[in-house]
DRENGU-532781 format. One record per atom (N, C-alpha, C): x, y, z; atom name. Coordinates in pm, whole numbers, plus 50000, padded with zeros to 5 digits. Example, Ala and Ser with C-alpha at 12.3 -4.5 7.8 and 13.67 -1.06 7.14 Angstrom:
2
xx: 51319; yy: 49431; zz: 50780; atomo: N
xx: 51230; yy: 49550; zz: 50780; atomo: CA
xx: 51320; yy: 49670; zz: 50780; atomo: C
xx: 51285; yy: 49775; zz: 50708; atomo: N
xx: 51367; yy: 49894; zz: 50714; atomo: CA
xx: 51290; yy: 50003; zz: 50787; atomo: C
This chain:
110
xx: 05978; yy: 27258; zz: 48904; atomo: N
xx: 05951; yy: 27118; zz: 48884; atomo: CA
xx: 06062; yy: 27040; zz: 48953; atomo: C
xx: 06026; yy: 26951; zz: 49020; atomo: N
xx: 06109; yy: 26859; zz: 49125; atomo: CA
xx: 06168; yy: 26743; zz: 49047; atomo: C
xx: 06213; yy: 26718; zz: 48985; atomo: N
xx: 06331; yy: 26615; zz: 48926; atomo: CA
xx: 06339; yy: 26466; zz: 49035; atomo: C
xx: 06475; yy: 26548; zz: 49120; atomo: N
xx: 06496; yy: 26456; zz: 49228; atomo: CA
xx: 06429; yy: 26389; zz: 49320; atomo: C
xx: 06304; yy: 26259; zz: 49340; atomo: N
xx: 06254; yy: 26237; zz: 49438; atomo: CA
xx: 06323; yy: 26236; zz: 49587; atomo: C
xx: 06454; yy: 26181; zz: 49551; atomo: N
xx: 06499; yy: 26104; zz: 49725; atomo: CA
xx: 06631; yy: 26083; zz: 49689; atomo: C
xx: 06726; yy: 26098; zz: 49770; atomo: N
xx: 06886; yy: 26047; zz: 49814; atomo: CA
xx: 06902; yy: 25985; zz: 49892; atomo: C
xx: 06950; yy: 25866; zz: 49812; atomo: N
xx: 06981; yy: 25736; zz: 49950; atomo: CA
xx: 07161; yy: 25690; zz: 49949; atomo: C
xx: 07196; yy: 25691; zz: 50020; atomo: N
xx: 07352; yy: 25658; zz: 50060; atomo: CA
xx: 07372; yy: 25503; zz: 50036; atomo: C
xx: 07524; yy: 25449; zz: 49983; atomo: N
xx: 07518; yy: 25335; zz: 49990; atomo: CA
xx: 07604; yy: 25297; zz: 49865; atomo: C
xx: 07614; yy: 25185; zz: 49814; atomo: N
xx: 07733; yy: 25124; zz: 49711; atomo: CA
xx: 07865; yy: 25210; zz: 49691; atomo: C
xx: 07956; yy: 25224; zz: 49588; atomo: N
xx: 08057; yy: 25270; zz: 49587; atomo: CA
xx: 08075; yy: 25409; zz: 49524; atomo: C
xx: 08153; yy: 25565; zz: 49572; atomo: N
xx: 08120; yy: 25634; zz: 49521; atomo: CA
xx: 08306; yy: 25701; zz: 49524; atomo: C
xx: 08380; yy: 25732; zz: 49393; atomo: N
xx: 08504; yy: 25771; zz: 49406; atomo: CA
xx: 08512; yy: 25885; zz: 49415; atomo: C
xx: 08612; yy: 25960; zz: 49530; atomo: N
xx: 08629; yy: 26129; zz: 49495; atomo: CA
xx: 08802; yy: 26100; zz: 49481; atomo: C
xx: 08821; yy: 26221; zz: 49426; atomo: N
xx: 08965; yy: 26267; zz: 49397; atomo: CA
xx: 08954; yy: 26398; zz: 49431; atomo: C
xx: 09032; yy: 26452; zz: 49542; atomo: N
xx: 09086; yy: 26607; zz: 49579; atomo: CA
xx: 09190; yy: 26649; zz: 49475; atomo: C
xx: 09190; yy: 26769; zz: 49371; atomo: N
xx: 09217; yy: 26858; zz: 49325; atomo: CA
xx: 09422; yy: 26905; zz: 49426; atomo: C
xx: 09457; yy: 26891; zz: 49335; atomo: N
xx: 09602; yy: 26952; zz: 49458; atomo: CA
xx: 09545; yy: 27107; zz: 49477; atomo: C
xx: 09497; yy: 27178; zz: 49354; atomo: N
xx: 09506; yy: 27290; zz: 49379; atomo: CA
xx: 09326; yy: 27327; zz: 49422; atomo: C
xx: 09275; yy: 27240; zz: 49537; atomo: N
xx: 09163; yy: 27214; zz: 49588; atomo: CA
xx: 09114; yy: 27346; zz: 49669; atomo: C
xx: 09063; yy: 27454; zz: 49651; atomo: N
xx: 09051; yy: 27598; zz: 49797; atomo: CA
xx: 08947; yy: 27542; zz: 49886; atomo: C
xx: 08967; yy: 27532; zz: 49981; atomo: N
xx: 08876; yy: 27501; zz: 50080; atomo: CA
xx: 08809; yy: 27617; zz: 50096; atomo: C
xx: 08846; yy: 27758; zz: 50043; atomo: N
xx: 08804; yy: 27874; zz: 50099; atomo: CA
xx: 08659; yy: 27932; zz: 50014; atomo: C
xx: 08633; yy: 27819; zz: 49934; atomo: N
xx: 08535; yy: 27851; zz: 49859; atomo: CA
xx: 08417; yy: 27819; zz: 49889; atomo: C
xx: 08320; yy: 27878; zz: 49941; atomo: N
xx: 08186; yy: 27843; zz: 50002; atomo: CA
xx: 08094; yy: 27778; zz: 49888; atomo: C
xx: 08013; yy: 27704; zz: 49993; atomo: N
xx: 07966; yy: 27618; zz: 49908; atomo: CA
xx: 07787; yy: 27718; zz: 49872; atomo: C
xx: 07744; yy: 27708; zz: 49720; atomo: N
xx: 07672; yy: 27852; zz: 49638; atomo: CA
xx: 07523; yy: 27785; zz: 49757; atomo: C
xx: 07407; yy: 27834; zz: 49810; atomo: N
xx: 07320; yy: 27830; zz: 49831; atomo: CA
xx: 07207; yy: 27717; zz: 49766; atomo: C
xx: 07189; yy: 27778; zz: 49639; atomo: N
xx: 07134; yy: 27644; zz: 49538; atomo: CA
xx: 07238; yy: 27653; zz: 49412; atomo: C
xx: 07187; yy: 27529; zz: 49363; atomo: N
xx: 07221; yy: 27466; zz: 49203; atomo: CA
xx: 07169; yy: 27366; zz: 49185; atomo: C
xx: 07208; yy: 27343; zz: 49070; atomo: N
xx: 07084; yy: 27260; zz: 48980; atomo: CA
xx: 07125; yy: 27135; zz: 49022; atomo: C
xx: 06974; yy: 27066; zz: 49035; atomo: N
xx: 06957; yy: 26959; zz: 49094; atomo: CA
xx: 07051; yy: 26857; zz: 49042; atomo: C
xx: 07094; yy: 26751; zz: 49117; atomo: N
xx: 07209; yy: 26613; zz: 49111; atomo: CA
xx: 07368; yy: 26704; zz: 49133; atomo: C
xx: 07355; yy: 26828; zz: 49131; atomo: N
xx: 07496; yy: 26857; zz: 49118; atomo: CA
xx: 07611; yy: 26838; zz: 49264; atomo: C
xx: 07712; yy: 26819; zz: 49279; atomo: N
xx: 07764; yy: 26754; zz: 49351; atomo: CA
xx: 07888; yy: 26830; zz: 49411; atomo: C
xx: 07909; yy: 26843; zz: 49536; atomo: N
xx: 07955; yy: 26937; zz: 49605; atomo: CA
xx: 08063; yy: 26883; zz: 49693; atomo: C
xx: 08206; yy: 26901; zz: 49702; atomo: N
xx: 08265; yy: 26793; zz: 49797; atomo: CA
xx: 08373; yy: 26903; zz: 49867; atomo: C
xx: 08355; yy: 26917; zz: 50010; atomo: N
xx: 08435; yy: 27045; zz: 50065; atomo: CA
xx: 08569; yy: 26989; zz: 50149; atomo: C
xx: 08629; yy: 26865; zz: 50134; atomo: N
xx: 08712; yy: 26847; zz: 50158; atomo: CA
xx: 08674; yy: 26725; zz: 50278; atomo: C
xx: 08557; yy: 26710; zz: 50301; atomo: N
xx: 08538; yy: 26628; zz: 50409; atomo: CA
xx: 08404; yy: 26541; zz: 50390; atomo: C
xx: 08339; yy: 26616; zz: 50345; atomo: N
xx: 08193; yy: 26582; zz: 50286; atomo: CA
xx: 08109; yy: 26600; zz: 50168; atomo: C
xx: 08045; yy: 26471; zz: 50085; atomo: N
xx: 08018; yy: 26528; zz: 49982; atomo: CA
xx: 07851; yy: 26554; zz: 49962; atomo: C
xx: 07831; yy: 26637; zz: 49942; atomo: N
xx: 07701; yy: 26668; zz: 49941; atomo: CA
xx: 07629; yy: 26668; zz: 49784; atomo: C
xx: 07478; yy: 26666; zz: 49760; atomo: N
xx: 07452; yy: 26663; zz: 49632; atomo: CA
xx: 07322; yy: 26768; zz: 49651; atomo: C
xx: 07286; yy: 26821; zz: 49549; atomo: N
xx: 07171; yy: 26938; zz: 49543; atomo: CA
xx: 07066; yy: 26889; zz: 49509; atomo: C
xx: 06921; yy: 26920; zz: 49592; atomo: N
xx: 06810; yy: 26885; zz: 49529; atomo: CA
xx: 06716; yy: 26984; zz: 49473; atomo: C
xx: 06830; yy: 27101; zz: 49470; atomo: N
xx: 06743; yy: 27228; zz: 49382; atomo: CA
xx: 06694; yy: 27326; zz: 49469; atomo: C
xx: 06698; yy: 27233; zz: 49631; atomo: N
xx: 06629; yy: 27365; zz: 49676; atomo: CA
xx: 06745; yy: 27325; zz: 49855; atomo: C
xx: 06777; yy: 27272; zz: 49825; atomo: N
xx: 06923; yy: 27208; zz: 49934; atomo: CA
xx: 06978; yy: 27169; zz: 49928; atomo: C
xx: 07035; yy: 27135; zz: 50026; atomo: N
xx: 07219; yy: 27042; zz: 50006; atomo: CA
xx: 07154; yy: 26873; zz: 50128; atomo: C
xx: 07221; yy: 26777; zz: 50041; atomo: N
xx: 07212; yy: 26657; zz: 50145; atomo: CA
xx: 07345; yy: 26590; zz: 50140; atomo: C
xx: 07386; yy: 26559; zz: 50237; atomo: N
xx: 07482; yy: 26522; zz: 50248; atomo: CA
xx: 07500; yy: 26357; zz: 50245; atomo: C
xx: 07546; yy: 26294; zz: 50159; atomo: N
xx: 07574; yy: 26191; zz: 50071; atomo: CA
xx: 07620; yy: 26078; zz: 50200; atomo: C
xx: 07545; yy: 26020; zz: 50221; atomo: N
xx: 07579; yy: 25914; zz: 50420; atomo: CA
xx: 07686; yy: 25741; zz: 50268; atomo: C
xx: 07754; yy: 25744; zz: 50330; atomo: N
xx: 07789; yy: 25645; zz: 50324; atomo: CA
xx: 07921; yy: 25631; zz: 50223; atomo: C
xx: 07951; yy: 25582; zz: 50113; atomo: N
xx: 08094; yy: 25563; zz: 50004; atomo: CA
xx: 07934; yy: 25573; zz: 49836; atomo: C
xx: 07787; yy: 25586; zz: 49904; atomo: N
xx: 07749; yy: 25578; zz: 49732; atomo: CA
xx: 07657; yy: 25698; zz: 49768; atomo: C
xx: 07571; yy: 25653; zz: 49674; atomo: N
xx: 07458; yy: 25727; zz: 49636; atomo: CA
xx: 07349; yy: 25617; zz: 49533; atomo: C
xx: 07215; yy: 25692; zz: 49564; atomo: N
xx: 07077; yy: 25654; zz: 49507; atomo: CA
xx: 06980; yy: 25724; zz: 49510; atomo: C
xx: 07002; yy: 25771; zz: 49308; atomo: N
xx: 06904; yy: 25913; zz: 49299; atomo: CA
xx: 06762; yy: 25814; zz: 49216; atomo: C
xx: 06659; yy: 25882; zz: 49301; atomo: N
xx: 06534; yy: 25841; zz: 49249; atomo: CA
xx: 06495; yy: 25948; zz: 49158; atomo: C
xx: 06398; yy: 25954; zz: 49071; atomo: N
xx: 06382; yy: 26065; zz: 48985; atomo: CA
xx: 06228; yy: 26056; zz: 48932; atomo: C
xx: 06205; yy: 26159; zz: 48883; atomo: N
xx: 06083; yy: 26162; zz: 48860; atomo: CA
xx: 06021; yy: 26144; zz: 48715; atomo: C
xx: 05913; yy: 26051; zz: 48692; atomo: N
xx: 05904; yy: 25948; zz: 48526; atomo: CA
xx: 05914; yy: 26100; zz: 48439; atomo: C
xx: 05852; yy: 26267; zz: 48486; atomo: N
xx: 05937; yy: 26351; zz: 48396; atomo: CA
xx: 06054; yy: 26327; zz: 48362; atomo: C
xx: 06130; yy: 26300; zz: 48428; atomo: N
xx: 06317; yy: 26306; zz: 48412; atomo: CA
xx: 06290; yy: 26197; zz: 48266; atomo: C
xx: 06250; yy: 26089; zz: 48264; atomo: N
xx: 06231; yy: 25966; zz: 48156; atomo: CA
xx: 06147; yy: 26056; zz: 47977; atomo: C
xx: 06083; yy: 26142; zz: 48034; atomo: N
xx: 06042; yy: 26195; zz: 47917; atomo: CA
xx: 06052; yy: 26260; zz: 47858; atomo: C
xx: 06180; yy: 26360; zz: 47898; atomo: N
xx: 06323; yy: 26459; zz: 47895; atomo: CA
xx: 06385; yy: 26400; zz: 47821; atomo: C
xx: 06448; yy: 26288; zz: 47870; atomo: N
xx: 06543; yy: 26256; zz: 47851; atomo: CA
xx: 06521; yy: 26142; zz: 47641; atomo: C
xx: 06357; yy: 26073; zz: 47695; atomo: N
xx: 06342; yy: 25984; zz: 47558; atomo: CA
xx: 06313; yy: 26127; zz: 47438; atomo: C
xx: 06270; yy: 26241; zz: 47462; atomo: N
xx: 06252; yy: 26354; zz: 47365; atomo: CA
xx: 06402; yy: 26367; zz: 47343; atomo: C
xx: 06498; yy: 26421; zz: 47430; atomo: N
xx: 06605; yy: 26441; zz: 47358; atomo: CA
xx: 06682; yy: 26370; zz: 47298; atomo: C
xx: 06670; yy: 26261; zz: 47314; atomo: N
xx: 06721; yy: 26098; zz: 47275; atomo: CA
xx: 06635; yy: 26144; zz: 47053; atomo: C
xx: 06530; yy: 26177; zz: 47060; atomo: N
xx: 06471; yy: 26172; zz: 46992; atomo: CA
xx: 06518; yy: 26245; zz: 46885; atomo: C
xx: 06527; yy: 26387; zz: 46952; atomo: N
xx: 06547; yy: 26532; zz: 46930; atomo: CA
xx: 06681; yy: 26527; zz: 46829; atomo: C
xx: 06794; yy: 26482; zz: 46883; atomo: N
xx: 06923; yy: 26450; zz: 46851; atomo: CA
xx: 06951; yy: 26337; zz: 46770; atomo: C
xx: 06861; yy: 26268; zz: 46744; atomo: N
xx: 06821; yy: 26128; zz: 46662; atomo: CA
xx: 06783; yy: 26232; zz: 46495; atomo: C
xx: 06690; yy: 26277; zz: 46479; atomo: N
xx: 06588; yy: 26350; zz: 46407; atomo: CA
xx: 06697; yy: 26454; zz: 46342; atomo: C
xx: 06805; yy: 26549; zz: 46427; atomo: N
xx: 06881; yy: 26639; zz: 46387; atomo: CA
xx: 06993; yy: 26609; zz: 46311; atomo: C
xx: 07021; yy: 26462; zz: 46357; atomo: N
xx: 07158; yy: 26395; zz: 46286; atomo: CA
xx: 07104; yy: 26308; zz: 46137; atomo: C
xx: 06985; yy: 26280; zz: 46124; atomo: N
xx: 06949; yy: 26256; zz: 46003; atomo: CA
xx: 06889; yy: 26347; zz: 45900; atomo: C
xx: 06857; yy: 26494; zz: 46001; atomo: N
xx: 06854; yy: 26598; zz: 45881; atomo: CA
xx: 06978; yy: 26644; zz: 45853; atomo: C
xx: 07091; yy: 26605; zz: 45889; atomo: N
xx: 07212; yy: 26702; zz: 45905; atomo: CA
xx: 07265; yy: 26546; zz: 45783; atomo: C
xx: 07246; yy: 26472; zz: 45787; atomo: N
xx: 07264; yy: 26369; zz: 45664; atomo: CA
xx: 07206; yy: 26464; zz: 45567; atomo: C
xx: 07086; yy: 26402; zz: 45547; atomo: N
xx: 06985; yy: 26484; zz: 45429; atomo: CA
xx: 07071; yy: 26562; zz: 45369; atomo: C
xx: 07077; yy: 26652; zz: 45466; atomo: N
xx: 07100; yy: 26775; zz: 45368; atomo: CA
xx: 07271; yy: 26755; zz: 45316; atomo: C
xx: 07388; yy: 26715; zz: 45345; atomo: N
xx: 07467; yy: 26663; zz: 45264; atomo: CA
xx: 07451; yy: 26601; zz: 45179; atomo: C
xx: 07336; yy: 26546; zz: 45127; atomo: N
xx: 07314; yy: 26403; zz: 45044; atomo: CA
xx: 07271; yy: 26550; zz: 44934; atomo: C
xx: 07129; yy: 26607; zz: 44984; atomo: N
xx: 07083; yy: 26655; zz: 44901; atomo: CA
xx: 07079; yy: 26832; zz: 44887; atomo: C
xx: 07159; yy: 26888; zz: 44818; atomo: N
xx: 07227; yy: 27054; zz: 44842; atomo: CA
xx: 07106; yy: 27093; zz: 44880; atomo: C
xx: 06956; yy: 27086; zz: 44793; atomo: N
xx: 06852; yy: 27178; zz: 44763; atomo: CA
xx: 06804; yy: 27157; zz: 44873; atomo: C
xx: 06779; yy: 27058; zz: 44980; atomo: N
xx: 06747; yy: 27069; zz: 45136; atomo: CA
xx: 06812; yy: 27166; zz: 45186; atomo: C
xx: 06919; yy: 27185; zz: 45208; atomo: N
xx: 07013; yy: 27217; zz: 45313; atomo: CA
xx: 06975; yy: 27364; zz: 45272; atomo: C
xx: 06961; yy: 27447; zz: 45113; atomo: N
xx: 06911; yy: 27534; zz: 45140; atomo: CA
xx: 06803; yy: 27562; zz: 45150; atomo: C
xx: 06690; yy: 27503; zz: 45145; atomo: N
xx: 06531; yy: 27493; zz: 45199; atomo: CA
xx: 06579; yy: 27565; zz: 45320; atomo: C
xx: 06691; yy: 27440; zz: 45367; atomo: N
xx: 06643; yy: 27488; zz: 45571; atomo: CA
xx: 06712; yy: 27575; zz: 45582; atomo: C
xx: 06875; yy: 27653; zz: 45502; atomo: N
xx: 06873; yy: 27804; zz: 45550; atomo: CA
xx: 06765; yy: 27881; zz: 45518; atomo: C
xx: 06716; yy: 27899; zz: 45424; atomo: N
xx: 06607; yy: 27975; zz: 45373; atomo: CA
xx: 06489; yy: 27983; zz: 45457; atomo: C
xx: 06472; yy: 27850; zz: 45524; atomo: N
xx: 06387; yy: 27857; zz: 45610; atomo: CA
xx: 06413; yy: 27958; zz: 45751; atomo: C
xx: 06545; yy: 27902; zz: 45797; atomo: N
xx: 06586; yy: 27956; zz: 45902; atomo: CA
xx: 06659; yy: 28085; zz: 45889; atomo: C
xx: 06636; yy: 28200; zz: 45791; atomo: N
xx: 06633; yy: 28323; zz: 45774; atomo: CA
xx: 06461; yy: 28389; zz: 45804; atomo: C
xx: 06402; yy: 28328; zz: 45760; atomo: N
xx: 06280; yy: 28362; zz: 45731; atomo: CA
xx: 06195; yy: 28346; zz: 45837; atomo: C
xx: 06230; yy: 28230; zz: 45948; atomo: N
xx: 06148; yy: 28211; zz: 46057; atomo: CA
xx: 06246; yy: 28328; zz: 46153; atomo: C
xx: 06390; yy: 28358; zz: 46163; atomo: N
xx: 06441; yy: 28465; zz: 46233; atomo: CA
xx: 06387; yy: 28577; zz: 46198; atomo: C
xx: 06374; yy: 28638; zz: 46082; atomo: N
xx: 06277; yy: 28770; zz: 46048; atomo: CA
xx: 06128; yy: 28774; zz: 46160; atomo: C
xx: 06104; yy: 28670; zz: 46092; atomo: N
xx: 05941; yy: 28647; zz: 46129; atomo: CA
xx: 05911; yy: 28653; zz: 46298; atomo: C
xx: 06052; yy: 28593; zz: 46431; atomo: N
xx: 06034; yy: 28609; zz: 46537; atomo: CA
xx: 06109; yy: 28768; zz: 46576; atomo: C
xx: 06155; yy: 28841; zz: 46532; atomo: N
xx: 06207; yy: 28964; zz: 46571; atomo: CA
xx: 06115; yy: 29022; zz: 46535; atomo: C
């Protein structure tokens, strides 16, 4: 699944070189998409299946309305977990519902 539509160069983008920076380290084939690659001269960014090399001092990642529905689920996901993780401080007999639960659904997938 393609994430990244397009990389466009442009507005302001800061690097800082590392003192203890190896130039001798090749840059990996792929990685996961947006990740960002800077070999001492050029910074490049991954689109999962290549390297583009970043034209200008910015960058402009387009993305795909998946990336938006990723991102509002986990928004969600982590919303939902922090108010059961209340709950169950408030109320003991939850908290062991859900170990009890979560012994029982581990049995049940092995």
């Amino acid at each position: 699944m393609k994430m990244i539509s397009s990389i466009v160069g442009g507005g302001l983008i800061l690097t800082q070189q590392s003192v203890s920076y190896n130039n001798g380290v090749s840059m990996p084939h792929s990685a996961v998409p947006g990740s960002v690659w800077y070999d001492g001269h050029l910074m490049k960014v991954s689109t999962g299946s290549g390297w583009e090399i970043i034209q200008g001092d910015g960058v402009h990642l387009t993305t795909s309305t998946r990336l938006n529905d990723v991102v509002s689920w986990a928004e969600k996901k982590m919303a939902d977990e922090a108010r059961e993780a209340e709950l169950q401080e408030k109320f003991p007999a939850l908290k062991q519902a859900k170990e009890n639960y979560d012994i029982i659904r581990k049995m049940v997938a092995e």
